[in-house]
C-alpha positions in Angstrom: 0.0 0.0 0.0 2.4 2.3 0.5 4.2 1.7 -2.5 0.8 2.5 -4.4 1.3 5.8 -2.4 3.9 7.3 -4.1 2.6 5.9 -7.3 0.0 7.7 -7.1 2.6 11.2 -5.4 4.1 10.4 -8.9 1.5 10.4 -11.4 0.2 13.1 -9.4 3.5 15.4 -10.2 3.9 14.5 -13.8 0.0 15.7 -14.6 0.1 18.8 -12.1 2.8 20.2 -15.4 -0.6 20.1 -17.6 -2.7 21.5 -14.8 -4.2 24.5 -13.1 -2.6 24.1 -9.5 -3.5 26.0 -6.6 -0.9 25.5 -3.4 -2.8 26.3 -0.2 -2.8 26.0 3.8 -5.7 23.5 5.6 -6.7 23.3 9.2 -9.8 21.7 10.4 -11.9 19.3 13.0 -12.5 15.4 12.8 -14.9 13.5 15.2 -14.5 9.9 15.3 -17.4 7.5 15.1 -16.1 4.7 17.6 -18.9 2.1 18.9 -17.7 -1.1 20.8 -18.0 -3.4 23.4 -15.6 -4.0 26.4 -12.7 -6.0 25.8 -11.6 -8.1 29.0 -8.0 -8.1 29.6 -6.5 -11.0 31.0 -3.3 -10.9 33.5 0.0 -12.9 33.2 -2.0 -15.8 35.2 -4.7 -16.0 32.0 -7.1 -14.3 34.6 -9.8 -11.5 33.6 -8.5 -8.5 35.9 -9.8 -5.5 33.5 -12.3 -4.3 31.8 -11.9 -1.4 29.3 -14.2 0.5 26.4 -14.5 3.5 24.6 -15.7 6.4 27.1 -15.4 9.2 24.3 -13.8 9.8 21.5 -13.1 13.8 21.3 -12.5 16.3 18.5 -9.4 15.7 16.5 -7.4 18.7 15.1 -5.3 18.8 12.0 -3.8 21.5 10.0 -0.9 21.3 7.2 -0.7 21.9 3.5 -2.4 21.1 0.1 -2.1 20.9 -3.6 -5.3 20.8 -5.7 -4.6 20.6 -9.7 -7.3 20.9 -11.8 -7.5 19.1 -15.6 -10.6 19.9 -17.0 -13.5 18.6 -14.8 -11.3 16.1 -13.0 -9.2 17.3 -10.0 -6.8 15.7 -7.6 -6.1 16.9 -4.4 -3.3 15.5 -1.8 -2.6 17.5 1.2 -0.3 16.5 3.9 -1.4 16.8 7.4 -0.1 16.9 10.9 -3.5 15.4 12.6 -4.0 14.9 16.9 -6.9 13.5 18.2 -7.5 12.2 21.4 -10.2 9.2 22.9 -11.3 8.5 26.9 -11.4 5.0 28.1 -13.4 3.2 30.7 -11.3 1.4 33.0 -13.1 -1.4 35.1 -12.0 -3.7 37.7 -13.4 -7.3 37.6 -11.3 -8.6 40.6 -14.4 -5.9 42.4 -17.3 -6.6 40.6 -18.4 -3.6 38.7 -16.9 -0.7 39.9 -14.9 1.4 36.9 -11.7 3.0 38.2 -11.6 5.7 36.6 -11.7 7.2 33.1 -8.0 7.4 31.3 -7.2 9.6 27.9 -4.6 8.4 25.2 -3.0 11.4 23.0 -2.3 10.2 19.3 -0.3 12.2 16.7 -0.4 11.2 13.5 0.7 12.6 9.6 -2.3 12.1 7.5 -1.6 12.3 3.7 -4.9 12.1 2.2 -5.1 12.2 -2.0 -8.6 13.0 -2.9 -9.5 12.7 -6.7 -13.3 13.5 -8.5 -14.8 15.9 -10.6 -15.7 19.1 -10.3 -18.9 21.2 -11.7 -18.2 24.9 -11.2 -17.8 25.5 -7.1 -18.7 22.5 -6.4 -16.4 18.8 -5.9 -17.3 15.5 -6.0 -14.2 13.6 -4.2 -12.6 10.0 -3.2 -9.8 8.8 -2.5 -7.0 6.8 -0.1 -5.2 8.2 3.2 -1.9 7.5 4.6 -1.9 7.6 8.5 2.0 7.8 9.5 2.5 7.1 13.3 4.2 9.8 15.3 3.4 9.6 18.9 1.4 8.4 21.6 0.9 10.2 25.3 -1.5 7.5 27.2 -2.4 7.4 30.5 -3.2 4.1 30.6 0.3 3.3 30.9 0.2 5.2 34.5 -2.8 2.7 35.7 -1.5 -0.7 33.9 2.1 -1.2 33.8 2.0 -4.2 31.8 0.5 -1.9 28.9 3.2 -2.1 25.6 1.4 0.0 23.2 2.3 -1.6 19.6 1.3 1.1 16.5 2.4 0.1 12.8 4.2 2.7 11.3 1.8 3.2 8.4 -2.1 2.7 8.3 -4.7 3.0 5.3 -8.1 4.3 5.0 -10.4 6.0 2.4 -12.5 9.3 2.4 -15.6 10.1 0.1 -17.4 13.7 0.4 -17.9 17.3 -1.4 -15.8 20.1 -1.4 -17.3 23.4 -2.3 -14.6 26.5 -3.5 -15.6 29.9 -3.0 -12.7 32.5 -4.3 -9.7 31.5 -2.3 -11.3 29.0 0.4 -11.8 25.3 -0.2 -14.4 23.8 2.3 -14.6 20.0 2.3 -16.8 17.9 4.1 -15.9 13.9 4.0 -16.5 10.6 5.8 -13.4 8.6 6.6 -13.3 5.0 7.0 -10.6 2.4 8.2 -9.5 -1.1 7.1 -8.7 -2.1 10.3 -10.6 -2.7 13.8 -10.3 -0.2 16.3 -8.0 -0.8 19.3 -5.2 -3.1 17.0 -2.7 -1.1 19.0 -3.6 -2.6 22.8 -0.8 -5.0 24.5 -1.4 -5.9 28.1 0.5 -8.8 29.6 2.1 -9.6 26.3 -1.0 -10.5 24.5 -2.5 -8.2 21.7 -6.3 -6.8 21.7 -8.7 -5.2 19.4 -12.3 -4.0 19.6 -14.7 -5.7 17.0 -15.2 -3.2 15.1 -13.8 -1.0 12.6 -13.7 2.5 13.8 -14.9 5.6 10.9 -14.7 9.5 11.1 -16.2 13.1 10.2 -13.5 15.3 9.0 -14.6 19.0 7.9 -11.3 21.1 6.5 -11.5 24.7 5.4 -7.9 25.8 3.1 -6.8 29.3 1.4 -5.4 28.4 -1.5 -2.4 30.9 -3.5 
């Protein structure tokens, strides 16, 4: 997948010599769509000690850089993008029945390269296409509250994004769905054993840029 990346980076560069191409700066808000059930952790001794699930997942931020070149109706539009986002966690107890410790917050920083392709009909786009998540950092506290917590990331994720993007003299507004190819949570370690909610996790992402 990554290699079909910069495939695409490349095709992208040779066409953007027989375009109109506008350089701009983004910034914008994402809000995850996250709905699982608790996953039971078991300790060293195969024995279910914790509970945990998804509490909240809060507003994301992201802001960076964009390309949009224009060939007729069709359009392509990569934009590189340093994204942080943040998501609370129920922590439960099962050696005390039911009571929840507390609620902890992991911290994720990631570089989004998103290339969106479509057509467009005056002010108005049509867009899809694939994003590269790159992994930069983590700040968790469930690594306070479990110490046999070993967060494992992968360096690079995938995912696609479909929506409209409207432009209005310099601005470009888009509106898009994001969703992933892999089940949310694929990161958990405790005890040395790897974890994953059920599902796959999917986002709102709304972006306003000012293009050159």
């Amino acid at each position: 997948m990554k290699n079909l990346m910069f495939v695409i980076l490349a095709l992208l560069f040779v066409q953007t010599a027989q375009a109109q191409v506008k350089l701009g700066l983004r910034l914008g808000l994402s809000t995850a769509d996250i709905s699982t059930d608790q996953l039971r952790i078991h300790n060293a001794e195969d024995i279910e000690t914790l509970g945990i699930s998804v509490a909240n997942a809060n507003y994301g931020f992201h802001f960076g850089g964009m390309v949009q070149a224009k060939i007729g109706k069709f359009f392509i539009q990569p934009e590189v993008l340093l994204n942080t986002n943040s998501v609370d966690y129920h922590l439960e107890d099962l050696d005390d029945g039911d009571t929840y410790l507390n609620i902890v917050r992991e911290r994720y920083q990631y570089l989004d390269i998103p290339v969106m392709m479509g057509l467009k009909f005056g002010f108005l786009r049509l867009e899809a296409g694939p994003v590269a998540h790159k992994f930069l950092n983590i700040n968790s506290e469930l690594e306070d509250e479990i110490p046999d917590y070993d967060p494992q990331f992968k360096k690079w994720t995938w995912a696609y994004q479909t929506g409209i993007g409207l432009d209005i003299w310099r601005f470009a507004l888009d509106a898009k769905y994001e969703g992933s190819f892999k089940n949310y949570g694929d990161h958990f370690n405790f005890f040395g054993n790897d974890y994953q909610f059920d599902t796959k996790p999917g986002r709102f992402v709304v972006s306003l840029g000012y293009t050159f």
